[in-house]
C-alpha positions, 0 to 999 in steps of 0.5 A: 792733768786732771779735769778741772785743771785743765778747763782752768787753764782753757779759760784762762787762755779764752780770756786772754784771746778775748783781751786780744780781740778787745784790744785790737777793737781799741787801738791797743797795740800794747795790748794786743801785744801783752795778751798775746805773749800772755795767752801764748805762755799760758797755753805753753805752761799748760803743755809743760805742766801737762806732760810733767805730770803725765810722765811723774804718773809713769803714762 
């Protein structure tokens, strides 16, 4: 995965544990919740999409 890719996906899921820290701050169970499936799917896709492109390259 290339560089910029990567750090989009690194700050995607900062602001989404950053969502998760702000809705716990408000009471949000709903959205503590749905930030953290969120981040946790983001940081998933991140992985899967990483070692697809690692295996296309031949590495």
């Amino acid at each position: 995965m290339n560089r910029s890719l990567a750090l989009l996906f690194a700050l995607l899921c900062v602001g989404l544990l950053c969502g998760v820290s702000l809705s716990i701050a408000y009471r949000s169970v709903w959205g503590a919740i749905l930030c953290t499936v969120a981040a946790i799917g983001c940081m998933g896709y991140g992985f899967a999409l990483s070692a697809r492109m690692r295996r296309k390259r031949g590495g």
